[in-house]
C-alpha positions as CSV (number, residue, x, y, z in Angstrom):
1,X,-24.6,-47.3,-39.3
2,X,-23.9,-50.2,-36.9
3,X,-24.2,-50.1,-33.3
4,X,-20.5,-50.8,-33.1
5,X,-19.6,-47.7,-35.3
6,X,-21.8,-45.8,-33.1
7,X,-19.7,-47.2,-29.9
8,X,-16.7,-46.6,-31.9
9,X,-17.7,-42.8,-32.2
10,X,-18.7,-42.9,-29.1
11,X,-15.7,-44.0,-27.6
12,X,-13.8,-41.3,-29.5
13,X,-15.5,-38.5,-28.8
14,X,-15.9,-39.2,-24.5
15,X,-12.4,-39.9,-24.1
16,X,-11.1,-36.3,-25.4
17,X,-14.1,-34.8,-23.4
18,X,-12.2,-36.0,-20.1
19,X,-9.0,-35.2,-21.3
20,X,-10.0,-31.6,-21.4
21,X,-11.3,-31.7,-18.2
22,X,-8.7,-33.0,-16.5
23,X,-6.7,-30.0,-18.4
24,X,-9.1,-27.3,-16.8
25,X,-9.1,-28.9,-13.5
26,X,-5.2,-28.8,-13.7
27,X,-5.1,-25.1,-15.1
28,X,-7.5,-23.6,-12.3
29,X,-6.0,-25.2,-9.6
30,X,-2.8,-23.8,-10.7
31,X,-3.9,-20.7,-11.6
32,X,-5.3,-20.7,-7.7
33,X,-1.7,-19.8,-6.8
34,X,-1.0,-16.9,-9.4
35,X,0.3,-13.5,-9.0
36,X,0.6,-10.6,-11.0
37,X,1.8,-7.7,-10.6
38,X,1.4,-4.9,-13.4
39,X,3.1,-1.7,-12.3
40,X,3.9,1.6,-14.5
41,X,7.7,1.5,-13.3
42,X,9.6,2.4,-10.2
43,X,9.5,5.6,-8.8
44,X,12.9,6.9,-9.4
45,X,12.4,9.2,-5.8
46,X,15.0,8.2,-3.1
47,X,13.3,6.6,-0.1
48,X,14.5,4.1,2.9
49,X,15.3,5.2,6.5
50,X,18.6,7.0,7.6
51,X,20.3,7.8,11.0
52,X,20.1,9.9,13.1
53,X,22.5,12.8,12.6
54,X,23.5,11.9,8.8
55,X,21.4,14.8,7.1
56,X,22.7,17.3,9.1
57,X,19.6,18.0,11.6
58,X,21.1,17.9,14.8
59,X,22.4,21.2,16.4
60,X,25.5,21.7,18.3
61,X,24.0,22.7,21.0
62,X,24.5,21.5,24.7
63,X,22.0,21.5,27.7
64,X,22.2,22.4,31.0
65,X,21.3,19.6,33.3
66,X,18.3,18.1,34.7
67,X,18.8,19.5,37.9
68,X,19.5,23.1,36.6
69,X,17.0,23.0,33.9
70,X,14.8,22.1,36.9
71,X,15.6,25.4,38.9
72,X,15.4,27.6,35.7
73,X,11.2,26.1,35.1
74,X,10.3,26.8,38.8
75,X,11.7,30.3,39.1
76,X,10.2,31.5,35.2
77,X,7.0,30.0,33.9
78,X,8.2,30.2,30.2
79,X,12.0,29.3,30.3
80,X,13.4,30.0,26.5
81,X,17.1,28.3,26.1
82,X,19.1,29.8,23.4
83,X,18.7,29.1,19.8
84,X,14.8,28.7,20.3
85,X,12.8,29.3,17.8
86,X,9.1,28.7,18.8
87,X,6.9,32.1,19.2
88,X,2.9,32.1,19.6
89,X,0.1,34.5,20.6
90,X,0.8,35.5,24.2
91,X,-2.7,37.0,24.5
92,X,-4.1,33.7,23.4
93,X,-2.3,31.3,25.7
94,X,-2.4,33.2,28.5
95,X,-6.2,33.0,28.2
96,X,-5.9,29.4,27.6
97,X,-3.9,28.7,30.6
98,X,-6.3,31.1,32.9
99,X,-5.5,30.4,37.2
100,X,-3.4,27.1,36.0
101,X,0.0,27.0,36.9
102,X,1.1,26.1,33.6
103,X,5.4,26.0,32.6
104,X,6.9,25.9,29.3
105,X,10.5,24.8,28.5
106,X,11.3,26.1,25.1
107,X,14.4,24.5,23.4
108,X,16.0,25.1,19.8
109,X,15.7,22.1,17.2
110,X,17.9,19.7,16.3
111,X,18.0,17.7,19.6
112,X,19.4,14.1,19.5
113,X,17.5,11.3,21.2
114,X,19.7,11.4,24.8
115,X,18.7,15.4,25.1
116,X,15.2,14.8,24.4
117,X,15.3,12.3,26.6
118,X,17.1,14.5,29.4
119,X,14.0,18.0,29.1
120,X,11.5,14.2,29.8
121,X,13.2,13.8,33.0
122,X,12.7,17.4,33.9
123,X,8.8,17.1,36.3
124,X,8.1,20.2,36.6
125,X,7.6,21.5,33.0
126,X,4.2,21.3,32.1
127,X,4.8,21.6,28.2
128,X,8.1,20.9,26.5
129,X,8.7,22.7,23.1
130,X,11.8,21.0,21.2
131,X,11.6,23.7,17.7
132,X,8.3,23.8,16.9
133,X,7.2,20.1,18.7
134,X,4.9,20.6,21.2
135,X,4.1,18.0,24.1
136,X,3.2,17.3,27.8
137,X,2.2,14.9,30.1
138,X,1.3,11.7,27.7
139,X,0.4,14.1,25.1
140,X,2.0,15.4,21.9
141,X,-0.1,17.9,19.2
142,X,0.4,17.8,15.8
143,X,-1.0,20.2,12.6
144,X,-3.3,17.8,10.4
145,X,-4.3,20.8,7.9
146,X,-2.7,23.7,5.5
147,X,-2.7,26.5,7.3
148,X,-1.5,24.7,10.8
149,X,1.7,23.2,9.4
150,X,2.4,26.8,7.4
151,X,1.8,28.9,10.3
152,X,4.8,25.9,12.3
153,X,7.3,25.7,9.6
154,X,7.1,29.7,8.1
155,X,7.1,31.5,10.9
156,X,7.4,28.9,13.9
157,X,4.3,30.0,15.4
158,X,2.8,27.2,17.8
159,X,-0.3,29.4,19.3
160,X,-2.6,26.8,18.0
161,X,-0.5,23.7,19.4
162,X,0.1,25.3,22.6
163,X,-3.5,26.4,23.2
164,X,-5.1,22.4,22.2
165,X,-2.3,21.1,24.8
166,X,-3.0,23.2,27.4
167,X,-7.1,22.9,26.8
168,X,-6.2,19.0,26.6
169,X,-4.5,19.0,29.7
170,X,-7.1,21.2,32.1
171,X,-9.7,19.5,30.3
172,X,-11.2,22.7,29.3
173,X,-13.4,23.4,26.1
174,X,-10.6,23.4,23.1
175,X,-11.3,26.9,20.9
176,X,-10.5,27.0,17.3
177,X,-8.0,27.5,15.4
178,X,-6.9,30.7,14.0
179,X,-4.6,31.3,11.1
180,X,-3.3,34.2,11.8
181,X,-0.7,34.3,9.2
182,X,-1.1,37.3,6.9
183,X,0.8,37.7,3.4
184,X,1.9,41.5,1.3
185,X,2.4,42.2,-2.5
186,X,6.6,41.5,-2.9
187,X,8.3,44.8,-3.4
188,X,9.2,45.7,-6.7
189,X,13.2,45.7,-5.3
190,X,12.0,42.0,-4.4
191,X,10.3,41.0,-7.3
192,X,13.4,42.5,-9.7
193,X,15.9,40.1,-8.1
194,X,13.9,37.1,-7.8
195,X,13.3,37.4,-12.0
196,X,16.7,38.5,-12.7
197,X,17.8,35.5,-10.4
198,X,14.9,32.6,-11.7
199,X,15.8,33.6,-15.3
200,X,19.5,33.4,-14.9
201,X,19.9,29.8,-13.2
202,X,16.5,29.0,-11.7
203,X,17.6,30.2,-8.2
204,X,17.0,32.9,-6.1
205,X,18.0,32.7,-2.4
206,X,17.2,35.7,-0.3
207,X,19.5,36.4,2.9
208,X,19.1,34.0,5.8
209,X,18.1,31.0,3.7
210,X,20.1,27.8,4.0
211,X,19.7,26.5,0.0
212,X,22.7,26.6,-1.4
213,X,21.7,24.6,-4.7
214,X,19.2,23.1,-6.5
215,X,18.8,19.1,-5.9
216,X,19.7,18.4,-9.6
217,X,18.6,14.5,-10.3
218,X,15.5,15.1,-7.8
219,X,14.4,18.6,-9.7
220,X,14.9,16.4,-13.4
221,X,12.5,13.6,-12.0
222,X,10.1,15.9,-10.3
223,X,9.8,18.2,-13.2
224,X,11.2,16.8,-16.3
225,X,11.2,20.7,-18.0
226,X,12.6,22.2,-15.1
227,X,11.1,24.5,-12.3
228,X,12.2,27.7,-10.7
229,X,12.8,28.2,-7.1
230,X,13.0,30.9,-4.4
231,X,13.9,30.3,-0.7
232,X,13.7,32.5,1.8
233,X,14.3,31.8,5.5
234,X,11.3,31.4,8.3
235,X,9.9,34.6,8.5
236,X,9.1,36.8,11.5
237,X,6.4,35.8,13.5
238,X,3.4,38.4,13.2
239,X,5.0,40.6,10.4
240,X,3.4,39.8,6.9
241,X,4.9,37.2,4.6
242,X,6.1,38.7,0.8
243,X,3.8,36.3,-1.5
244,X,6.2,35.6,-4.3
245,X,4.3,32.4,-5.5
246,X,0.8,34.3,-6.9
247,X,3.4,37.2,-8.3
248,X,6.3,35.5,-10.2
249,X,3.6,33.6,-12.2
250,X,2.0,36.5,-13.5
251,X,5.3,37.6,-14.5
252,X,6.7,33.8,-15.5
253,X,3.4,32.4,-16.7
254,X,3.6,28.2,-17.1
255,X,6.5,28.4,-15.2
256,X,6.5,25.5,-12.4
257,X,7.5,27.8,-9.2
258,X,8.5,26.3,-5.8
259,X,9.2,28.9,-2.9
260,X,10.3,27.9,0.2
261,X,9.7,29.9,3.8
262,X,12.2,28.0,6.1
263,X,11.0,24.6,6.0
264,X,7.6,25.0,4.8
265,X,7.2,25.1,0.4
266,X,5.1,25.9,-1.4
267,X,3.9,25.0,-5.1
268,X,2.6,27.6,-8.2
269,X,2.3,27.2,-11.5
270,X,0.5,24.6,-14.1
271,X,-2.0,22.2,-12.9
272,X,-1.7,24.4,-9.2
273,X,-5.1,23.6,-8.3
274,X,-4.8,19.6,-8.6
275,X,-1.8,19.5,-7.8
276,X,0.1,21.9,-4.8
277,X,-2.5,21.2,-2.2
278,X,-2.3,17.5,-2.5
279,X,1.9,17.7,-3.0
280,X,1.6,20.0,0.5
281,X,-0.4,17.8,2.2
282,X,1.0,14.4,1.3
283,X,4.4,15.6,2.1
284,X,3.3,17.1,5.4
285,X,1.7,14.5,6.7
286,X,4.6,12.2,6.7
287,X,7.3,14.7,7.4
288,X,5.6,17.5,9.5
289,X,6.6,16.5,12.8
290,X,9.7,15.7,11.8
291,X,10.6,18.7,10.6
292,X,9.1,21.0,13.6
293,X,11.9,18.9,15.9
294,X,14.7,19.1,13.7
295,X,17.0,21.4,11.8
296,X,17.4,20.3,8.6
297,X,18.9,22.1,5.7
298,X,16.4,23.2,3.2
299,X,18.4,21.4,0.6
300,X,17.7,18.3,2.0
301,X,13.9,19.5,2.7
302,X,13.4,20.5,-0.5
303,X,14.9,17.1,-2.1
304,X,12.4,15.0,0.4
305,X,9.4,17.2,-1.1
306,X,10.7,16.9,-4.8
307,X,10.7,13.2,-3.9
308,X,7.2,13.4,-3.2
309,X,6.4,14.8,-6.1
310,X,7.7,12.3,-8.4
311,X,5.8,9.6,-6.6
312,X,2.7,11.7,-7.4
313,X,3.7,12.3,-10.7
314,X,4.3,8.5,-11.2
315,X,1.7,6.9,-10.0
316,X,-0.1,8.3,-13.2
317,X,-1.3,11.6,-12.4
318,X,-0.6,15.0,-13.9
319,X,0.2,14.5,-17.4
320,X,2.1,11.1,-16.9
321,X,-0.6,8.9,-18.9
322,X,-1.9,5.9,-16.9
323,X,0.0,2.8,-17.4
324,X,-1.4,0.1,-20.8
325,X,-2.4,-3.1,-19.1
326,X,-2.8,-5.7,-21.2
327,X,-5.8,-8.1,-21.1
328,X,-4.9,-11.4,-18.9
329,X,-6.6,-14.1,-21.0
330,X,-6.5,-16.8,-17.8
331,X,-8.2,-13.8,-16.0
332,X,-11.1,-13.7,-18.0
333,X,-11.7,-17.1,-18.7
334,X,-10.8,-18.3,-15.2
335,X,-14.7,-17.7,-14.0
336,X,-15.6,-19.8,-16.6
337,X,-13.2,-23.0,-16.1
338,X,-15.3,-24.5,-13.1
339,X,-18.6,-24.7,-15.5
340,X,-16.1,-26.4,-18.5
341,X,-14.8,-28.9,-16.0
342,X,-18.2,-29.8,-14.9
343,X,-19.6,-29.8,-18.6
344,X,-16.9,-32.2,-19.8
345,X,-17.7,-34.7,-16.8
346,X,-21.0,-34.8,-17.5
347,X,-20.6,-35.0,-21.2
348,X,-18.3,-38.0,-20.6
349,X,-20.4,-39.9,-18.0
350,X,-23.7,-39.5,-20.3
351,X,-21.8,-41.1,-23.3
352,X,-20.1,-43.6,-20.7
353,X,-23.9,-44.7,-19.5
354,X,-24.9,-45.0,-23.8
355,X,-21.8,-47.0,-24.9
356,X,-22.6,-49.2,-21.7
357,X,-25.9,-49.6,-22.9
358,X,-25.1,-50.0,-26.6
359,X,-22.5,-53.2,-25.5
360,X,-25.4,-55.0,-23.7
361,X,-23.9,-54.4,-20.0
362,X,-25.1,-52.0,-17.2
363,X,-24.1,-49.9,-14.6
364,X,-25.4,-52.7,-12.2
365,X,-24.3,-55.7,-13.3
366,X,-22.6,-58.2,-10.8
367,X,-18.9,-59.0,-11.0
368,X,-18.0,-61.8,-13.1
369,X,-20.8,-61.3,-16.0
370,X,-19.5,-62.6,-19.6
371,X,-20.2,-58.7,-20.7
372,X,-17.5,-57.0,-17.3
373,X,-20.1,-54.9,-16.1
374,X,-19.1,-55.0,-12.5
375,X,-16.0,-53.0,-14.0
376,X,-17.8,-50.5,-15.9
377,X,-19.8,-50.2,-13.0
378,X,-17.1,-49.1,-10.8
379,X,-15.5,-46.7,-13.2
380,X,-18.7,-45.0,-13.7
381,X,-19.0,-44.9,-9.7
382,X,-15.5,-43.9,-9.2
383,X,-15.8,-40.9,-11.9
384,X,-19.1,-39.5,-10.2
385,X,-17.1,-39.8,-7.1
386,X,-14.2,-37.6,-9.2
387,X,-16.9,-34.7,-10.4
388,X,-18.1,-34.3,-6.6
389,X,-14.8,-34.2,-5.1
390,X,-13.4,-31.7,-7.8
391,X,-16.0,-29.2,-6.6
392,X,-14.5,-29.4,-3.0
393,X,-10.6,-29.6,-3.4
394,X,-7.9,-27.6,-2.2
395,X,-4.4,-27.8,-2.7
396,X,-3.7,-30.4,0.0
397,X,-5.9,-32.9,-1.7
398,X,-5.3,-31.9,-5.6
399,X,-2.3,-34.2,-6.6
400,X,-4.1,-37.2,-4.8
401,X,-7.1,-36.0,-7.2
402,X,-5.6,-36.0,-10.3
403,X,-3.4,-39.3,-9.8
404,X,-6.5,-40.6,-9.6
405,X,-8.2,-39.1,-12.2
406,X,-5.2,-40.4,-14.5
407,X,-5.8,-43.7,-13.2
408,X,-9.4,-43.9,-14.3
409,X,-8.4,-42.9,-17.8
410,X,-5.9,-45.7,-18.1
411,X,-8.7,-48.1,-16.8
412,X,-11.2,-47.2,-18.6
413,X,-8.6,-47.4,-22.2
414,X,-7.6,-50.8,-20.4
415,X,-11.5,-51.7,-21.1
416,X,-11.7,-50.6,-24.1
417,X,-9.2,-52.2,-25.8
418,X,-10.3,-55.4,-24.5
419,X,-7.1,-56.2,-22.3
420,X,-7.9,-58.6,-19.1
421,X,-9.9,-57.9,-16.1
422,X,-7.0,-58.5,-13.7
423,X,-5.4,-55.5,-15.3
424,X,-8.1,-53.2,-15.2
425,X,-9.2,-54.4,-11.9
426,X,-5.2,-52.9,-10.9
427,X,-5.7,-49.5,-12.9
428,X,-9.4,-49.2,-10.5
429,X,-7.7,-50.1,-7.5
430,X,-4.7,-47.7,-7.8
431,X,-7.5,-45.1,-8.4
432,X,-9.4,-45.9,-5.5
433,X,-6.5,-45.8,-3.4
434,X,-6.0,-41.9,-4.5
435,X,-9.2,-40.9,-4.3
436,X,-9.3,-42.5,-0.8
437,X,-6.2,-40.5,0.0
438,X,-7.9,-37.3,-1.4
439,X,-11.3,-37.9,0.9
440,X,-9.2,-38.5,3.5
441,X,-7.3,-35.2,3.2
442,X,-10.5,-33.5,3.0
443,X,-11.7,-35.2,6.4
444,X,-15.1,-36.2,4.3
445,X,-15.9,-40.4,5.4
446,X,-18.8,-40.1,3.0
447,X,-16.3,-39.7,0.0
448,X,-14.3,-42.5,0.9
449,X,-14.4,-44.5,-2.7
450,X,-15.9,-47.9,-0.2
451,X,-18.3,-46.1,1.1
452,X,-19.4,-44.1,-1.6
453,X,-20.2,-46.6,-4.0
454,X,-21.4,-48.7,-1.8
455,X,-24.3,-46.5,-1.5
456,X,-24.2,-46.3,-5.7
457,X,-24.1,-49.8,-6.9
458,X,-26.4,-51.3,-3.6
């Protein structure tokens, strides 16, 4: 085979190999900028804030005034308003208070922002109890487990709260907590009408509770087959609770049953152990202290929890089957793209360097020789200049890089095709000129196409 046909082959196989790399340098740096977002669908659970007042929370209740309310906490240590609801262990805080002149304003819930507001303006109350919140000084306590938000929203007991805030406050050593909530067998009167009821229209609502229907669309998306539900209202502090949950699913087995004591529910029934603690706890930790200020129907608390149920249930857990995501091809292959690009330089400057030496020229020979190597020699220089600069690109400097990289293609088809050195010489300057912009973006002098090959072709 002549030497020509071997430049000829040459010449065809270098020229793809930068055309593909100028195609991987252009797909990573795009793919720099890529987002994707794979998601099993939308949780169809209501969320977003609301105002104050529009669920039905706040009482009708009105206060007396500071200056009153003032009076009332100096002549009674514990001053109860009407419609309070808090109750706690007497035996328990009194210990925790001890010689401290310690004095609690109890109020009912359902307070709106101007009466809190108003019981913060009275000094001399030491704690402030608004429902079930407890606070004082720069302090407010909060249940972060089980059995302390059960014990708040069952059966309104804050001994525990009471006794951390007033250890908090005298800086004395904090006991611990004590659940002091103790539950009974239902009756069999009980247990009758809470079957005859569940099995009839999936509700049973004993006297004193506030449900007056089931949540319909949040009951469908919370449990597709439908669940059963008894509400009952908070019970009385220190009597034992009726456990209906452990009893109606001996006598409904893989029934989903939800049973709600005032504002605090509670979950029996398939999957129980995965699932009821986490529901609680989820829920309560978000809602808790709202719920221990305000008065909120149970409808509207047990819609909120049935909420939180379907976002469980959705984000793949407890027989909804994780979501199918697909293999990204561009993710996979993306590690490999940088190593491609720099393969296919190389590739092209190696066959560059042969079909240079195959025509008789060099990389170092002066402008104006009969064989144009002072051209070759400053493609060659510029593309070097192209593989070092890729590696170090961002997307300020990218479109200057592959303007120029363009421009080195035309120059170096310019030169092969034999067209004049004047218009070749134009393609290499154009080039330059990007690249120059490109070093200059990246604030590196050495990359500077002058200065660079000046230390190449010396």
């Amino acid at each position: 085979m002549s030497g020509r046909g071997v430049a000829r082959r040459i010449d065809l196989l270098r020229w793809p190999l930068l055309g593909l790399a100028v195609v991987v340098l252009v797909v990573f740096l795009l793919a720099q900028r890529q987002s994707i977002e794979v998601s099993y669908g939308q949780s169809p659970s209501a969320s977003g804030g609301v105002d104050e007042g529009s669920a039905g929370e706040l009482n009708d209740v009105t206060l007396p005034s500071v200056d009153r309310l003032t009076e009332l906490v100096a002549a009674d240590p514990v001053v109860r308003l009407p419609g309070s609801v808090a109750r706690w262990n007497t035996e328990r805080v009194r210990a925790a208070i001890g010689d401290s002149d310690t004095r609690i304003l109890v109020t009912p819930p359902g307070l709106d922002a101007d009466q809190r507001k108003q019981l913060r303006e009275v000094d001399n109350a030491t704690i402030r109890i608004v429902g079930t919140q407890v606070s004082g000084g720069p302090y407010e306590v909060t249940a972060d487990r089980i059995a302390g938000w059960r014990a708040q929203l069952a059966t309104n007991d804050v001994t525990d709260l009471l006794v951390t805030l007033i250890t908090t406050l005298n800086k004395a050593p904090r006991p611990a907590d004590r659940d002091e909530l103790r539950w009974r067998e239902p009756t069999g009167a009980e247990l009758d009408a809470a079957v005859a009821d569940l099995r009839a229209d999936r509700l049973h609502v004993v006297d004193g509770a506030t449900l007056d229907r089931i949540p319909e669309q949040a009951d469908r998306n919370a449990f597709p087959d439908g669940a059963r539900y008894v509400a009952l209202p908070a019970q009385p502090f220190g009597e034992p609770v009726p456990a209906y949950g452990p009893a109606l699913t001996r006598l409904l087995p893989g029934e989903p049953i939800v049973v709600l004591y005032g504002n605090w529910i509670e979950y029996h029934g398939p999957a129980e152990q995965e699932f009821a603690e986490l529901a609680g706890t989820t829920f309560y930790a978000q809602f808790g202290s709202r719920l221990s200020r305000y008065d909120y129907p149970q409808r509207n608390v047990l819609g909120a929890y049935l909420g939180m149920v379907t976002d469980i249930r959705y984000a793949g857990l407890f027989e909804r089957p994780l979501p199918y995501r697909p293999i990204d091809p561009l993710r996979v292959a993306l590690p490999a793209l940088p190593w491609l690009f720099a393969g296919c330089v190389a590739a092209f400057l190696v066959l560059s360097v042969r079909s240079l030496r195959r025509s008789g020229g060099g990389l170092l020979a002066r402008a104006g020789d009969p064989q144009r190597g002072g051209v070759p020699a400053r493609l060659a220089g510029l593309t070097a200049l192209v593989v070092e600069m890729s590696l170090l690109t961002d997307a300020r400097s990218n479109p200057a890089l592959t303007r120029g990289v363009v421009k080195l293609q035309a120059a170096r088809h310019a030169l092969d095709e034999g067209l004049p050195d004047r218009h070749v010489r134009r393609l290499l300057a154009e080039a330059t000129g990007e690249l120059d912009d490109a070093a200059r973006t990246l604030d590196i002098a050495a990359y500077r196409p002058d200065r660079y090959l000046q230390g190449r072709l010396s």
